[in-house]
SEMI-396244 format. One record per residue (C-alpha): residue number from 0; residue in one letter; x, y, z. Coordinates in steps of 0.02 Angstrom, whole numbers, plus 50000, padded with zeros to 5 digits. Example, Ala and Ser with C-alpha at 12.3 -4.5 7.8 and 13.67 -1.06 7.14 Angstrom:
BEGIN
<lumkol><dolum>0</dolum><lumlum>A</lumlum><x>50615</x><y>49775</y><z>50390</z></lumkol>
<lumkol><dolum>1</dolum><lumlum>S</lumlum><x>50684</x><y>49947</y><z>50357</z></lumkol>
END
This chain:
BEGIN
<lumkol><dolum>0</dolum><lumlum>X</lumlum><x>50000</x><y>50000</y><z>50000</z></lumkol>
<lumkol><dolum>1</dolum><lumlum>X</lumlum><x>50131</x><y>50111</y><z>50037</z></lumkol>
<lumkol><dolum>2</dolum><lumlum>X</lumlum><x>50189</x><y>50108</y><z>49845</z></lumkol>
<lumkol><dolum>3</dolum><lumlum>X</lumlum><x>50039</x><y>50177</y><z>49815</z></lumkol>
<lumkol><dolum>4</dolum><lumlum>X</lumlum><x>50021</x><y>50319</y><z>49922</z></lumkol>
<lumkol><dolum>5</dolum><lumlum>X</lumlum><x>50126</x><y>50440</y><z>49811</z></lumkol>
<lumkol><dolum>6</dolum><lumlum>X</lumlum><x>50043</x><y>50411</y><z>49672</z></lumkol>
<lumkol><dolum>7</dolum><lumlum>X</lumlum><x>49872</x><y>50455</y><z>49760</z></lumkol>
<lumkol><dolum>8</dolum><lumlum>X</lumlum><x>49933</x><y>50619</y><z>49821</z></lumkol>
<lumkol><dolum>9</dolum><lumlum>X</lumlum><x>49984</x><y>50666</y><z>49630</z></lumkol>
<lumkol><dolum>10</dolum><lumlum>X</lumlum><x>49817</x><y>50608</y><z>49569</z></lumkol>
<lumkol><dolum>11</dolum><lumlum>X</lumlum><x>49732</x><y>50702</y><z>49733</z></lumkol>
<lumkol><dolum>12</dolum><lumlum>X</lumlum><x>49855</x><y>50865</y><z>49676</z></lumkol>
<lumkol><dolum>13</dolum><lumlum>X</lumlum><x>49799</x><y>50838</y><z>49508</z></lumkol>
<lumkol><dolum>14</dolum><lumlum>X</lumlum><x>49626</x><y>50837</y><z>49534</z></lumkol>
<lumkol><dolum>15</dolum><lumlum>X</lumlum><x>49620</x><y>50987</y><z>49667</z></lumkol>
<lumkol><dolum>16</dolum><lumlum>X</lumlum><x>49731</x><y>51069</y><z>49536</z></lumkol>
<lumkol><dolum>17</dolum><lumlum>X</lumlum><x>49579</x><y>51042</y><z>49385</z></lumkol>
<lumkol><dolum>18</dolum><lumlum>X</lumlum><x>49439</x><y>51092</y><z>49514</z></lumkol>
<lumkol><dolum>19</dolum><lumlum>X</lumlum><x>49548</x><y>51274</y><z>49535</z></lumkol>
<lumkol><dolum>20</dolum><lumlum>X</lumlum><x>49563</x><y>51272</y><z>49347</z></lumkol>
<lumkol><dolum>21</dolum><lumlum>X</lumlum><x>49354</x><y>51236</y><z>49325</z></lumkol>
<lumkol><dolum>22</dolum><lumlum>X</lumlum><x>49314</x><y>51345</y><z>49451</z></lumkol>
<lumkol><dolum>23</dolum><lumlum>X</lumlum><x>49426</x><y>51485</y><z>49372</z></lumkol>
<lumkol><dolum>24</dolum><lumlum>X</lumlum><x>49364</x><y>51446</y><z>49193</z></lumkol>
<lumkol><dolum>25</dolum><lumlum>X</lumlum><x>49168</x><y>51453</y><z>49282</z></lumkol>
<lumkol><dolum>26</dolum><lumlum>X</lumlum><x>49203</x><y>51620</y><z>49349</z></lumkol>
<lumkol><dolum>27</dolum><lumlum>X</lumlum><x>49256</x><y>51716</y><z>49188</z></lumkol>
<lumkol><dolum>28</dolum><lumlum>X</lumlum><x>49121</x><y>51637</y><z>49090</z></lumkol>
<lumkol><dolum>29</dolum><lumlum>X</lumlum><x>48981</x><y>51706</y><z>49205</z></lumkol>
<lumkol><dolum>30</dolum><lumlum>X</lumlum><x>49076</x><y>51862</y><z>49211</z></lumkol>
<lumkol><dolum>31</dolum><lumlum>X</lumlum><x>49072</x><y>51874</y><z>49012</z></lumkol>
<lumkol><dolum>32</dolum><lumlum>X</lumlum><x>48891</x><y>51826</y><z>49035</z></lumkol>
<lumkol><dolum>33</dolum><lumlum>X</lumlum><x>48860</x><y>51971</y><z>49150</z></lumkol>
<lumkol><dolum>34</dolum><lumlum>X</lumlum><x>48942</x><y>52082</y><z>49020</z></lumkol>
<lumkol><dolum>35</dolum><lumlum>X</lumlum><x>48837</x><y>52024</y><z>48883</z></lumkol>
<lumkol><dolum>36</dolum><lumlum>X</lumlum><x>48692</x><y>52028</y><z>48969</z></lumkol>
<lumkol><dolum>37</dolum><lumlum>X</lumlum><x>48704</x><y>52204</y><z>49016</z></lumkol>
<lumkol><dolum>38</dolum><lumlum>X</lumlum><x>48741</x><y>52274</y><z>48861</z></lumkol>
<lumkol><dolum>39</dolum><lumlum>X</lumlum><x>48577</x><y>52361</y><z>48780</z></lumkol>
<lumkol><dolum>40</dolum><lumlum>X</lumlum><x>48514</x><y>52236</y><z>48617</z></lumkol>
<lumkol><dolum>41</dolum><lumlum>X</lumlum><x>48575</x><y>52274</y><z>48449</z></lumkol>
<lumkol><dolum>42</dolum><lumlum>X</lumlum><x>48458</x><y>52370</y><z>48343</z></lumkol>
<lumkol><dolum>43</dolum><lumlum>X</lumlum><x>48484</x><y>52261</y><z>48216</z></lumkol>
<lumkol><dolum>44</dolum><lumlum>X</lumlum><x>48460</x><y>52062</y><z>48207</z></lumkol>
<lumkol><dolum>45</dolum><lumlum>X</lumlum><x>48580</x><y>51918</y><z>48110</z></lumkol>
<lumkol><dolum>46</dolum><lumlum>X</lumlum><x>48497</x><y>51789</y><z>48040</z></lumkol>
<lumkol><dolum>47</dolum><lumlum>X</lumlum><x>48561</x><y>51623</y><z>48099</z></lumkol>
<lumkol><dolum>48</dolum><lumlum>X</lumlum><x>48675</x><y>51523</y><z>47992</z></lumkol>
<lumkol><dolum>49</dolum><lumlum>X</lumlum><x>48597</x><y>51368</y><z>47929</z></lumkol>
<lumkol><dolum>50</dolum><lumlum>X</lumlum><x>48685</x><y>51190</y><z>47856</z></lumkol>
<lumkol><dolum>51</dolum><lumlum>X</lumlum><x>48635</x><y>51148</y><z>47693</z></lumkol>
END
């Protein structure tokens, strides 16, 4: 078991280094949210792009 331990604590640094990363990347992308949202609408419209 022992052999084992140091390998857990990378995969447990690892993973607690991801979450940081997520909750980061989670952050700015409700902060651009924000920003779009409180921008006034554009006067004028795009029509969506369709696949033909």
């Amino acid at each position: 078991m022992n052999a084992q331990a140091p390998k857990l604590e990378d995969a447990e640094n690892d993973l607690k280094q991801l979450m940081a990363d997520v909750t980061r990347a989670m952050e700015k992308a409700q902060q651009a949210v924000a920003r779009i949202a409180s921008k006034p609408a554009a006067a004028t419209t795009e029509p969506e792009a369709t696949s033909r």
